[in-house]
Residue frames relative to the residue before (quaternion, step in Angstrom):
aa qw qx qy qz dx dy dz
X 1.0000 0.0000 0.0000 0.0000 0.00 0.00 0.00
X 0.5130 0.6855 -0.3919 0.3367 3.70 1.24 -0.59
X 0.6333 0.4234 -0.2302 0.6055 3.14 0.79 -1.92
X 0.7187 0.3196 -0.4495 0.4234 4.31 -0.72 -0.12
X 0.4998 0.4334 -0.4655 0.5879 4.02 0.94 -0.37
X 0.5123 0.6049 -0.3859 0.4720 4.06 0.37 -1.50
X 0.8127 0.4428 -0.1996 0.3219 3.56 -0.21 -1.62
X 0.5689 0.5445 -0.2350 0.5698 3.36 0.83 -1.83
X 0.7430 0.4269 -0.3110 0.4110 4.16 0.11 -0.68
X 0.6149 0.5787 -0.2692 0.4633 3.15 1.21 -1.19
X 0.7017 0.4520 -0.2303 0.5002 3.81 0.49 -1.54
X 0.5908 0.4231 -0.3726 0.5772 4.44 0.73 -0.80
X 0.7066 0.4209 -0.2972 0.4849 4.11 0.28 -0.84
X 0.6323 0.4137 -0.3119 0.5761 3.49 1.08 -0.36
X 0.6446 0.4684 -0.4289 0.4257 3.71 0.66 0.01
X 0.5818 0.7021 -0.2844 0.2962 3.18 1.27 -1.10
X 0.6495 0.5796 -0.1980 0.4505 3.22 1.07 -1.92
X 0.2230 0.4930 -0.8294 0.1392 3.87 -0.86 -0.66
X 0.8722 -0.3918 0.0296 0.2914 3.44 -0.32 1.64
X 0.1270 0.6664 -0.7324 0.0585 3.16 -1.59 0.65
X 0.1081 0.6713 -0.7303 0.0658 3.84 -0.67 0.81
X 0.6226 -0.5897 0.4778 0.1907 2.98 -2.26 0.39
X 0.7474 0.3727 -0.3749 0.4023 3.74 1.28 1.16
X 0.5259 -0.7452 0.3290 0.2445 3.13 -0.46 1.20
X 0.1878 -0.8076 0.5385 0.1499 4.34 -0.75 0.80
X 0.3412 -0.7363 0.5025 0.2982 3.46 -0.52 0.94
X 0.7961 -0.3403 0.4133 0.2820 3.17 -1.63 0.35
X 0.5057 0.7290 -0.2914 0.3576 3.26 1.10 -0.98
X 0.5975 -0.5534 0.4612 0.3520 3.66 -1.74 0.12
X 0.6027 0.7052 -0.3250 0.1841 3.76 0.92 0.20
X 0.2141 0.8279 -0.3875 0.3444 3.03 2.03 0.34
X 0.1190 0.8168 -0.5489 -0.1322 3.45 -1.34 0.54
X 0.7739 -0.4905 0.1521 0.3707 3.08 0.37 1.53
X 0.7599 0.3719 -0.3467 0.4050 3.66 0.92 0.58
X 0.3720 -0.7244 0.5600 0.1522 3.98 -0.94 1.13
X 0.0484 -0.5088 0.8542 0.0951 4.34 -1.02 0.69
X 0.1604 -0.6769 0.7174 -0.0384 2.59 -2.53 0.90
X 0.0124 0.8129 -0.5683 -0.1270 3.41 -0.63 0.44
X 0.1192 0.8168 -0.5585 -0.0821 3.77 -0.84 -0.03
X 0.1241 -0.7608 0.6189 0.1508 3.56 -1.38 0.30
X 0.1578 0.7993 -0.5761 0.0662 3.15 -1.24 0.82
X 0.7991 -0.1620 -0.1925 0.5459 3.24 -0.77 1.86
X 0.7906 -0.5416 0.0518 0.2808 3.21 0.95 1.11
X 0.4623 0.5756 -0.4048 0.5396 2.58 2.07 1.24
X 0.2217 -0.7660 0.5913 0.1200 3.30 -1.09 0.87
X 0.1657 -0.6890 0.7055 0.0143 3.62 -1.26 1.23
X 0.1130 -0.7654 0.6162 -0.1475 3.88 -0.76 0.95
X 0.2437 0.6348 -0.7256 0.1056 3.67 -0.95 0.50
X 0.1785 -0.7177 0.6727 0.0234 3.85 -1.96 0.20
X 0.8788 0.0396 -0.3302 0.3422 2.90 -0.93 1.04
X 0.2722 0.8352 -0.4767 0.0320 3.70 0.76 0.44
X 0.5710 -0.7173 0.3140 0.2464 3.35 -0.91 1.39
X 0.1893 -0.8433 0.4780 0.1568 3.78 -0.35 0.83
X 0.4200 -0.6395 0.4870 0.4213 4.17 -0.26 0.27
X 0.8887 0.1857 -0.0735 0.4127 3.99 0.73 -0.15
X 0.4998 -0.6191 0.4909 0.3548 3.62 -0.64 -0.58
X 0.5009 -0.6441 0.5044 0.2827 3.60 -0.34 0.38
X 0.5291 -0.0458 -0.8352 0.1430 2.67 -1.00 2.05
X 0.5216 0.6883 -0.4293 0.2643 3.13 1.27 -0.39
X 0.6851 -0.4917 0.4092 0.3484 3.42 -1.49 0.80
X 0.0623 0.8210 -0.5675 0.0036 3.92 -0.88 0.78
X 0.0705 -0.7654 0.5583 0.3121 3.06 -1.32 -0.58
X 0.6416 -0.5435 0.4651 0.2770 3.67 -1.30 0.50
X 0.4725 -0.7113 0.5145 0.0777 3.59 -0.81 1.09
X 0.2001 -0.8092 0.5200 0.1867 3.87 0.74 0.98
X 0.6286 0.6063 -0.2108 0.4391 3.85 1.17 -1.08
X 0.6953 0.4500 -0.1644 0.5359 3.32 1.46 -0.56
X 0.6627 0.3440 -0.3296 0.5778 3.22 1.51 -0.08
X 0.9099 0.2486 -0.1663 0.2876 3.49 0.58 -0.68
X 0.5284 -0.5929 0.3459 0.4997 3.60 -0.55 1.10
X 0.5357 -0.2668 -0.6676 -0.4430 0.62 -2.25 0.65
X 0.2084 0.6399 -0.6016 0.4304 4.20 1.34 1.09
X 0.8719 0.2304 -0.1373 0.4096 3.49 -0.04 -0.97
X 0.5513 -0.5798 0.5293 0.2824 3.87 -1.45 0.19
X 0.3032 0.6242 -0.6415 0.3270 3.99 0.51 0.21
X 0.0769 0.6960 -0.6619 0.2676 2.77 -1.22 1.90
X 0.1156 -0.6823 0.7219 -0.0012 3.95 -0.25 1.26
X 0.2460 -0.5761 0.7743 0.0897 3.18 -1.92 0.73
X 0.7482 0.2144 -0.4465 0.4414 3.65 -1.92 0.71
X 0.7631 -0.4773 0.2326 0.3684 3.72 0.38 1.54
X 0.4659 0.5924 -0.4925 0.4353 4.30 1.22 0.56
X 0.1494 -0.6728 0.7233 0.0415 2.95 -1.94 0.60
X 0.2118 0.6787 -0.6958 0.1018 3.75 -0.76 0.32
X 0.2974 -0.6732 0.6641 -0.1316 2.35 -2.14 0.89
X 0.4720 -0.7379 0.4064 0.2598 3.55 -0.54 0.92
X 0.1992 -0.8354 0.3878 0.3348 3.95 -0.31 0.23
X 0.6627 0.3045 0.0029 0.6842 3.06 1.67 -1.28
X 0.3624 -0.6651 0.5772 0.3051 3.45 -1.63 0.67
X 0.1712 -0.8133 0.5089 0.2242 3.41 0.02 1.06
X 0.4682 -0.7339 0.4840 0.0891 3.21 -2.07 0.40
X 0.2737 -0.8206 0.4997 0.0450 3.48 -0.67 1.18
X 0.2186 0.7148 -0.6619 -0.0568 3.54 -0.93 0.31
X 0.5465 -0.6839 0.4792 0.0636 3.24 -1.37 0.77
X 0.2776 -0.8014 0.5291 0.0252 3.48 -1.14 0.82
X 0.3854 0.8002 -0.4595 -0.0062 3.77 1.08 -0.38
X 0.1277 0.6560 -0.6301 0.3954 3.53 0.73 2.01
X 0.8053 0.2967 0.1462 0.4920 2.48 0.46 -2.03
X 0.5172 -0.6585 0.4535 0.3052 4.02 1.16 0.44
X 0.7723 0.4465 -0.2474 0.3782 3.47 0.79 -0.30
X 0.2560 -0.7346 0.6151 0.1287 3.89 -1.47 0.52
X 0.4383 -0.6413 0.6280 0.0470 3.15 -1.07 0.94
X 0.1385 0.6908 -0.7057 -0.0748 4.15 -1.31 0.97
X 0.5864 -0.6507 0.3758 0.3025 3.24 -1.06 1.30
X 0.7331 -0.1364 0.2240 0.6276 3.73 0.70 -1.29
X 0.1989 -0.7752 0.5993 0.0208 3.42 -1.56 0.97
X 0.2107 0.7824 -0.5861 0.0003 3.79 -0.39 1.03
X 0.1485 -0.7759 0.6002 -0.1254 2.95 -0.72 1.32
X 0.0453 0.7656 -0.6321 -0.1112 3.65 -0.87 0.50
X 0.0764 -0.7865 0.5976 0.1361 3.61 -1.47 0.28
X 0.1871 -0.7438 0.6417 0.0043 3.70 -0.72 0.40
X 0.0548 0.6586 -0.7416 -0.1149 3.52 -1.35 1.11
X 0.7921 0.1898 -0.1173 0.5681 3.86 -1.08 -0.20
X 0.8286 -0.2474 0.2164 0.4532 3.64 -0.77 -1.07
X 0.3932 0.8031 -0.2342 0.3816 3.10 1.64 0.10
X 0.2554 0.8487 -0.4488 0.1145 3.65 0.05 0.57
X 0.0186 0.7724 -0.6345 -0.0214 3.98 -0.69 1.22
X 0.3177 -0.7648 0.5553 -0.0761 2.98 -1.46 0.55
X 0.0855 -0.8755 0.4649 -0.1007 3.70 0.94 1.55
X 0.1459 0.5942 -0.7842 -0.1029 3.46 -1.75 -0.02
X 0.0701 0.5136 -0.8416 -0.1514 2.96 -2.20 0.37
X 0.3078 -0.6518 0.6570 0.2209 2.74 -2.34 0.33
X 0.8738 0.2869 -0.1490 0.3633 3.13 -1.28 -0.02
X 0.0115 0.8850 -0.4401 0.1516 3.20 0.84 1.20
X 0.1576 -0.7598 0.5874 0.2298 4.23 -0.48 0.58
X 0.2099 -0.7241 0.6568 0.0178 3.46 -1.40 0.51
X 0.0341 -0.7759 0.6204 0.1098 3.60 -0.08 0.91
X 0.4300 -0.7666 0.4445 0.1728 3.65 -0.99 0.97
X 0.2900 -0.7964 0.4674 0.2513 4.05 -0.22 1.27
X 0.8877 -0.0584 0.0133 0.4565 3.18 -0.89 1.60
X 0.6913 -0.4101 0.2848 0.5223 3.70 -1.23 -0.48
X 0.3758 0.7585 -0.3528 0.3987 4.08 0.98 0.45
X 0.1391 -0.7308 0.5682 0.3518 3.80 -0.45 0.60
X 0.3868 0.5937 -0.6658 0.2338 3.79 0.15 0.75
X 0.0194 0.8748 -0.4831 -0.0326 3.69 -1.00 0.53
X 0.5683 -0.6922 0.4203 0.1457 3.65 -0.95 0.86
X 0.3036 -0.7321 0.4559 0.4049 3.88 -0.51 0.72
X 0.2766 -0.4660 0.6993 0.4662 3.68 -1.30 -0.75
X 0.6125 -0.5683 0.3965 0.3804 3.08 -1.34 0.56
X 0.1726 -0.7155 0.6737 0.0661 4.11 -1.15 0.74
X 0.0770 -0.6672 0.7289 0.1325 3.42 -1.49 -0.10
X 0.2791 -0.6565 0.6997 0.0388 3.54 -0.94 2.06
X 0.3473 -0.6394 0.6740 0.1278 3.00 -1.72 0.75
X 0.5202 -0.5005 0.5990 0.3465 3.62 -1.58 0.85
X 0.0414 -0.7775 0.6270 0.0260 3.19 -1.43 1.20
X 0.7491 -0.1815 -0.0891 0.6308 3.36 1.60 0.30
X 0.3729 0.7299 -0.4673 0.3313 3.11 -1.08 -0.26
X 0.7358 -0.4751 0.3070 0.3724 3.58 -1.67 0.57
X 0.6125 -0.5791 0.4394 0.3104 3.54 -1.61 0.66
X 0.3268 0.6782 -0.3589 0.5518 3.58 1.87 -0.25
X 0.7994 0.3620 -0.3897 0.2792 3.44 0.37 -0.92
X 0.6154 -0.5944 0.3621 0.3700 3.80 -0.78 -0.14
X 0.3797 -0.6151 0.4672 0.5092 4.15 0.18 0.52
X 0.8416 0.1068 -0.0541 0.5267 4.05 0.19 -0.71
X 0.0447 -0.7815 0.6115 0.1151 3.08 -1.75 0.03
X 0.0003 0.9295 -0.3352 -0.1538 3.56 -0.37 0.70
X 0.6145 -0.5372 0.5359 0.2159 3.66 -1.17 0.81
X 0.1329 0.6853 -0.6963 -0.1668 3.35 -0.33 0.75
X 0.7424 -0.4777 0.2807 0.3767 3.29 -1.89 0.31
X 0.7117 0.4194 -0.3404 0.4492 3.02 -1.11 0.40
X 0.5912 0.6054 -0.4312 0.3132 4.16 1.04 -0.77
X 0.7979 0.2794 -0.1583 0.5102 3.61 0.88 -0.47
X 0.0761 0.7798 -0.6104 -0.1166 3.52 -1.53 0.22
X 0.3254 -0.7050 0.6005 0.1908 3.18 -1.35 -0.13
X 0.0169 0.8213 -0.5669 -0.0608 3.59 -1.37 0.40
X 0.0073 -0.8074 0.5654 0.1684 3.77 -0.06 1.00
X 0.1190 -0.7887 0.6005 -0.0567 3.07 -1.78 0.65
C-alpha cells in the first residue's frame, strides 16, 4: 500500500511542477518559449527539459503535454513511476502581484499495475524574486480515476513543486 500512496503523491507532485531547473531566467526578453521541471516526492524524482510553451511569460500560455511526454518529450520518474500529462495546462501571469495562476492539472501516474489519475484546479505560483522561476502554494488534487489502491486526494504542500520558464 506504501508504494500506491508513494505513486498517487508522485503523479499529483508531478502535475504540480511544469518545471523547476537549477538556472535562474531574467525577466528580460530572452525567453524562448520552453519550461524544464524537476520534482521529488517521497524520494522519487520525475525530471523532463525543454517543454514547448505557446508564449513567453507575461503573456498568457499554455504547456505542450507532447513536449513533455514520451515519446516527444523526456519525462522520466525514477523508483519504477510513469506519468503522463492529460491536459496542456494553462498559465497566466501576474508580475503585480509576483504570482501565476494554472487553470487545471491532469496528470496520471502508474507503477506495476497500478494506475491513478489526479486533477487540481486553480493552482497559485508565487514567483522567486525578479526570475520567471516560481513556487506552488500548497493545493489538494482530487482522484479522478484510477485503482481503489489509489488515495481519494493528495496534497502539495507549498513549496513541493516549482517551475522555471526560459
Amino acid at each position: 500500500m506504501m508504494h500506491h500512496a508513494k505513486l498517487a503523491i508522485a503523479a499529483l507532485a508531478l502535475a504540480a511542477t511544469v518545471g523547476s531547473v537549477t538556472s535562474a531566467a531574467a525577466l528580460g526578453p530572452t525567453a524562448d518559449q520552453k519550461v524544464d521541471g524537476v520534482i521529488v516526492v517521497s524520494g522519487n524524482t520525475c525530471t523532463w527539459t525543454n517543454a514547448r510553451t505557446s508564449a513567453n511569460p507575461p503573456t498568457a500560455l499554455t504547456v505542450d503535454r507532447t513536449s513533455i511526454n514520451k515519446p516527444g518529450g523526456n519525462l522520466a520518474c525514477d523508483g519504477g513511476i510513469t506519468a503522463s500529462l492529460n491536459n496542456d495546462p494553462a498559465f497566466t501571469f501576474d508580475d503585480a502581484t509576483a504570482t501565476a495562476r494554472t487553470d487545471l492539472i491532469d496528470i496520471t501516474g502508474s507503477q506495476s499495475f497500478v494506475s491513478c489519475r489526479y486533477k487540481a484546479t486553480n493552482i497559485v505560483w508565487d514567483r522567486d524574486g525578479t526570475t520567471r522561476k516560481y513556487v506552488n502554494r500548497a493545493f489538494t488534487a482530487t482522484k479522478a480515476s484510477g485503482s481503489f489502491l489509489c488515495p481519494g486526494s493528495v496534497t502539495t504542500a507549498a513549496g513541493g513543486a516549482s517551475m522555471l520558464f526560459h
